[in-house]
N, C-alpha and C positions, 0 to 999 in steps of 0.2 A: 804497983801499977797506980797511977795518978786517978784521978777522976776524970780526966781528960780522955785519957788512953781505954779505963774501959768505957764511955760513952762513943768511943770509934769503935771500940769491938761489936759493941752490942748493938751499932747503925749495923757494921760488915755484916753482923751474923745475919738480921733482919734483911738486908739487900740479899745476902747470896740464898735465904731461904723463900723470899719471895721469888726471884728467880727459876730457883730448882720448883717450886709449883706452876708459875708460866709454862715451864718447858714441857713438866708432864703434863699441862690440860692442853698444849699443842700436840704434844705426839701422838695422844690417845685420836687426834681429827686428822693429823697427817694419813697421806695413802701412797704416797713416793717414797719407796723405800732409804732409797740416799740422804732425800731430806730428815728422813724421820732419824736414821741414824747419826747423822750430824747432830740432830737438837739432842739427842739420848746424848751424845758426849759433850757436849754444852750441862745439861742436866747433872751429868755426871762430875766432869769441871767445879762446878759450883755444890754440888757434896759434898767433894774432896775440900773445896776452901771452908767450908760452913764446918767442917768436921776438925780443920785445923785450927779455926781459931775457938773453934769451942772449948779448944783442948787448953787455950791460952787462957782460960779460966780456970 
């Protein structure tokens, strides 16, 4: 892997990780049930991507 490519890993990991913490200090203030479950699978979305490029290390 270039120097190139892991300084793009390591921005995604930090984007999709700040993200997955956005979503949880929103759910925990959500009271709409529908809403809240859409941001949990937003939240979740961005795991799943944080988890796959981690693995690309």
């Amino acid at each position: 892997m270039t120097t190139k490519e892991l300084l793009y890993v390591e921005d995604a990991l930090g984007h999709a990780q700040f993200c997955m913490t956005k979503c949880n200090e929103t759910i925990s203030q959500i009271k709409d049930t529908e809403l809240k479950l859409c941001v949990q699978q937003i939240a979740d979305k961005n795991k799943q991507i944080f988890q796959n490029f981690y693995q690309l290390l």
